[in-house]
N, C-alpha and C positions, 0 to 999 in steps of 0.2 A: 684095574679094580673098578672103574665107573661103571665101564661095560660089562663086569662081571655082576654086577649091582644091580643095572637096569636088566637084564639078562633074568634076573632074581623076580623084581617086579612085575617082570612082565610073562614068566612062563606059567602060565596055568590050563591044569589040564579043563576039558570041556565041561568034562562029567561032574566038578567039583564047584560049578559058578553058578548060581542063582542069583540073575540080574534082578537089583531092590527097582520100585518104583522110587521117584522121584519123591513123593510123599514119607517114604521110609528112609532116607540118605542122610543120615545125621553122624556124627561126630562128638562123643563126649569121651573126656577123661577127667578118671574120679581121681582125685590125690597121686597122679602122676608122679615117681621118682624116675627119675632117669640120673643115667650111669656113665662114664666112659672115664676108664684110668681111675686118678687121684680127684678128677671132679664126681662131683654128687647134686642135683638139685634138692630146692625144695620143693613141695609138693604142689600140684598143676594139674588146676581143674576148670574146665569149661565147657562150654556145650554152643554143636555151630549145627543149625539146620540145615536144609536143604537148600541146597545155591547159594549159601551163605561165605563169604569170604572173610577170615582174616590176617590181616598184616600184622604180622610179628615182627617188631622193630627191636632192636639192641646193637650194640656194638660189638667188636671180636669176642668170642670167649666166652657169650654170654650164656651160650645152651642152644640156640637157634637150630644148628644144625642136628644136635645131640636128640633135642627134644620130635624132628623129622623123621631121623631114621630109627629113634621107638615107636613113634607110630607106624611108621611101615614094617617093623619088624626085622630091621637089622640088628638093631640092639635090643636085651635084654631089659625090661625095666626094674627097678629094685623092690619098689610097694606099688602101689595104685590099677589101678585097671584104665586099658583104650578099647573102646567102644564104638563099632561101623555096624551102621545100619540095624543098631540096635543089639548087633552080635558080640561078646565078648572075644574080642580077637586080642588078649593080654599076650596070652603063651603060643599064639598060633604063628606057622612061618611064614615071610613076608609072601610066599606064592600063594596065599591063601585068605589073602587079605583083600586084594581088590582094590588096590590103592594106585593111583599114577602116579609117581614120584619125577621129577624135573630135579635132577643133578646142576650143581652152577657150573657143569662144564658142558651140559649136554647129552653125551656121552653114546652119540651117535657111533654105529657100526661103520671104520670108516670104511671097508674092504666090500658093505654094501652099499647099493644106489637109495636116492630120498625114498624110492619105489618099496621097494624090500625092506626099510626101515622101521619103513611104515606098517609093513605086512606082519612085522615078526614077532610070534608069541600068538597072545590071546588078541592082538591086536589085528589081526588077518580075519575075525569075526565081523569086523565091520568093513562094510563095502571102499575098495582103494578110491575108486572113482569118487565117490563122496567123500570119502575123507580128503582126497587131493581139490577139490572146487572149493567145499571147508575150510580148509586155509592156502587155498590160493597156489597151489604147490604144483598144479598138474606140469607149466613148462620147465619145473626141474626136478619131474619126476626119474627121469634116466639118469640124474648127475652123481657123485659120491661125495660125501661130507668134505673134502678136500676140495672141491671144485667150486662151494658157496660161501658166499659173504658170513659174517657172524650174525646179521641177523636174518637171513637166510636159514643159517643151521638152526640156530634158537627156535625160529617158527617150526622146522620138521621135528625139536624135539617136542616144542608146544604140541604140537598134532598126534605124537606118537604117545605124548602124555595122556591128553584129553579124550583119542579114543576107546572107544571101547564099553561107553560108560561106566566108568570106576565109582565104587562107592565114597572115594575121598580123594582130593589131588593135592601133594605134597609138593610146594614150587620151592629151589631154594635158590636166594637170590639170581632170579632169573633174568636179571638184568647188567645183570654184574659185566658180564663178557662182550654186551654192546656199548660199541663206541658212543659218547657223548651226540654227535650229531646224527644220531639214529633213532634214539634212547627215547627221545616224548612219543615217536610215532611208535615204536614198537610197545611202549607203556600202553597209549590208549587200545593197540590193537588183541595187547593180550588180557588189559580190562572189557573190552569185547567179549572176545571168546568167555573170561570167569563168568558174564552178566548171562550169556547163555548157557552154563552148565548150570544143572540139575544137581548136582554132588556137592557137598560143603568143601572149602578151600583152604589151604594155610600157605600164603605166601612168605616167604622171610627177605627180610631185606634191612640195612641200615641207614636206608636215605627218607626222611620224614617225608619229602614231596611224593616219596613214589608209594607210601603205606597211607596217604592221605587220599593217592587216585583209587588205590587197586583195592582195599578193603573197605566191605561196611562195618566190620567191627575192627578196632586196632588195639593192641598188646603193644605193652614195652615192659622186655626182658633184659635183666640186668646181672650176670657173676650167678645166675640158676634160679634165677626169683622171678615169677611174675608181678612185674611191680604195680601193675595196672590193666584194666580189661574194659571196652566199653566201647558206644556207638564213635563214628570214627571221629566226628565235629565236637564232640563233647569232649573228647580225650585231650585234642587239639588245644579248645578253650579253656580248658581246666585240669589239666597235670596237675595230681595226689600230691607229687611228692616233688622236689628240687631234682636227684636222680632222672624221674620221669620227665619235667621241662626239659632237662636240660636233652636226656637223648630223643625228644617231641623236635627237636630245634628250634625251641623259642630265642631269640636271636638277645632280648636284654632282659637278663635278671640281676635286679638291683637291690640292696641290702637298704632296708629302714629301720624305723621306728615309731609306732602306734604312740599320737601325740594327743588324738582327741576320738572319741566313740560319741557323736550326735545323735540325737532318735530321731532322725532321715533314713537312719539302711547304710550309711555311709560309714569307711574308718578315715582317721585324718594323718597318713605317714609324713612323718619328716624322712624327706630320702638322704643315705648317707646316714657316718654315723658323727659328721662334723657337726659342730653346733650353728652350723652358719649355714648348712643345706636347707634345699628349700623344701614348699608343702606341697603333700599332691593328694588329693581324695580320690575314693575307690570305694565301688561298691563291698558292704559288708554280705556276704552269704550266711545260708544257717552253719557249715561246717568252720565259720568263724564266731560262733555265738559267745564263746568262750575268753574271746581277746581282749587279753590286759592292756590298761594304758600301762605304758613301758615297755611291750614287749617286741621284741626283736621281730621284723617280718622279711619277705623276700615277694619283688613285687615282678610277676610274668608279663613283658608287654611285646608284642611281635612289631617285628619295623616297620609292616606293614599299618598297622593301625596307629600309628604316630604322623599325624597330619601337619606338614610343612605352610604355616601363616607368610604367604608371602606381602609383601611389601603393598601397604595401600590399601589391601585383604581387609573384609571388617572381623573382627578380634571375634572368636565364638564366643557364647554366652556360659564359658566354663571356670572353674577356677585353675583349671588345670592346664596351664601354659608355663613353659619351660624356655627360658632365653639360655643359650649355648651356643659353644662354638663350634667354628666349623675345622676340622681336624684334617681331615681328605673326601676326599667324592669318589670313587667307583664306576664308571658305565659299563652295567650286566645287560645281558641279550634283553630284558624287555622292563627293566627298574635300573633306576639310580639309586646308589647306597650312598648313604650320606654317614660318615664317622664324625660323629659331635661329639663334647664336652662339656658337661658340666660341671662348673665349679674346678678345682684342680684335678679331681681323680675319679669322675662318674661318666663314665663312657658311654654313648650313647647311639644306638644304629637306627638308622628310619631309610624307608624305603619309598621315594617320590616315582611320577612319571615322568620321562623324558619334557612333556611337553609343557611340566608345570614350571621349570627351570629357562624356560624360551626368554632372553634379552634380559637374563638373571648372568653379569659375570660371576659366581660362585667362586672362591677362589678361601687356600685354609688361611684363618683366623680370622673371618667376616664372621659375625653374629648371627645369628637366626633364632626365629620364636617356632616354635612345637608347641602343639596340642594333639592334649589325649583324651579323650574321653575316659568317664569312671567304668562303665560298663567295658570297659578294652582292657581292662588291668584284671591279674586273677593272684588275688593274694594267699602266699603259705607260709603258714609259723617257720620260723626259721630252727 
């Protein structure tokens, strides 16, 4: 079926292609409804320039892959219009679209060599030779899909994707199939290759770190809903909605209570809904202009920006330090995760450097003081 697919994408006759400049390679869809079975989304609209990438994050089931293969023209849509290179390609078939699609399997020829792989379709338009120094493929140009590493294959289907200059390239989870200890190099090399393409991009994936490298705009889709759209750093710092934090991977969201509104810019949460939980201040934004004393909030803060007061350390000039316990320690490839507690039931993650811990025995139930900065907290009504 993959190969009947890519097969699809890729066979277009000569007479039927007028390659767009670079200037012309956009990407919009008007109120997109996509279909498959008993799912239905809602409606999905955005617009990606030229070389423009973005990361569409969500979890299983969410539409990711649904919402790919309406753009390319496998599936039928139900209302809205997709739009390449300015052309109305709603009702058109996916051979006549112009679109490089990247299957999460690949879905290389395996009974061809990387060579012919490469060649087949509309894709024999661009010279092999180039295309193999382009990514690097020439010394397993005679091999077959059977004979290369997985991230080996993934790069010949990367190349069999990207050539040819397609009006849009459709990646779906393209990283899915390489192993962990290959996984950052092949990240950065196929953010490479997007940085050089001319064509706008939809990556899909469900890992926040890799929709954080690969796109400058990032989406997070949720059960057929675009819950969020926007530059990738802003999306990161400020997730709309609890939904969007939580599939962002904001690592602690904590339940408060709006206790004081100063005319500083600040709100003053009591975290927790115990009466003995402590206070922490956070910048007030204008999409909180509205906030009752009383009202319920949920406060986003990454473990990364939780700053470990060690011992001796002079105290920042904040109000916002947190004494908690230490629960368990972690050592990840390039951070220590730290599982604190506060109070009986507010759980707490922060992520140190190795070297900050140096002639610190750490061990669970020792104390420790946290600081957060207000500008590191992004608060939403609960």
């Amino acid at each position: 079926m993959d190969a009947t697919r890519t097969a699809a994408s890729n066979l277009l006759r000569r007479d039927e292609l007028t390659t767009q400049s670079p200037a012309q390679q956009t990407l919009e869809l008007a109120a997109l409804v996509t279909a498959v079975g008993s799912y239905r989304s809602q409606p999905i609209s955005f617009r990606l320039g030229p070389g423009q990438t973005l990361a569409l994050l969500g979890g299983n089931g969410a539409g990711k892959t649904t919402l790919l293969e309406t753009i390319a023209g496998f599936l039928k849509p139900r209302a809205g219009k997709v739009l390449l290179a300015g052309r109305d390609c709603t009702h058109a078939p996916p051979e006549a679209r112009r679109v490089g699609y990247l299957f999460q399997t690949g879905a290389l020829f395996p009974h061809l060599t990387v060579g012919q792989n490469l060649q087949f379709g509309r894709l024999a338009s661009e010279n092999l030779d180039t295309l193999l120094d382009r990514f690097e493929l020439r010394d397993l140009a005679a091999r077959r899909p059977g004979q290369l590493s997985g991230g080996e294959r993934q790069r010949v289907a990367l190349a069999r994707t990207l050539a040819g200059n397609p009006d849009a390239v459709l990646l779906d989870e393209p990283l899915s199939a390489i192993d962990p200890a290959t996984r950052p190099a092949m990240r950065d090399e196929l953010a490479r290759h997007l940085r050089a393409c001319s064509a706008p991009s939809i990556v899909v994936t469900h890992d926040p770190a890799e929709a954080m490298a690969l796109g400058q705009l990032v989406g997070v889709m949720d059960a057929g809903e675009l819950l969020q759209i926007g530059p990738a750093s802003a999306m990161f710092a400020h997730p709309a909605r609890l939904r969007s934090a939580q599939l962002l991977g904001v690592e602690n969201i904590w339940q408060g209570v709006v206790a004081a509104l100063p005319d500083n810019g600040t709100v003053r949460i009591r975290l927790g809904l115990e009466p003995e939980a402590c206070w922490i201040e956070a910048l007030r934004g204008d999409e909180l202009a509205d906030l009752q004393m009383g009202a319920r909030v949920r406060l986003c803060v990454r473990a990364a920006d939780l700053q470990l007061i060690a011992p001796g350390q002079a105290e920042p000039d904040s109000p916002n330090q947190l004494e908690v316990r230490l629960v368990d320690r972690t050592d990840l490839a390039s951070v220590v995760q730290l599982h604190c507690r506060l109070g009986d039931r507010l759980d707490i993650l922060a992520y140190v450097l190795p070297w900050q811990l140096r002639g610190w025995p750490l061990a669970p139930g020792h104390t420790l003081r946290l600081h957060l900065a207000a500008e590191a907290m992004h608060v939403l009504p609960a």
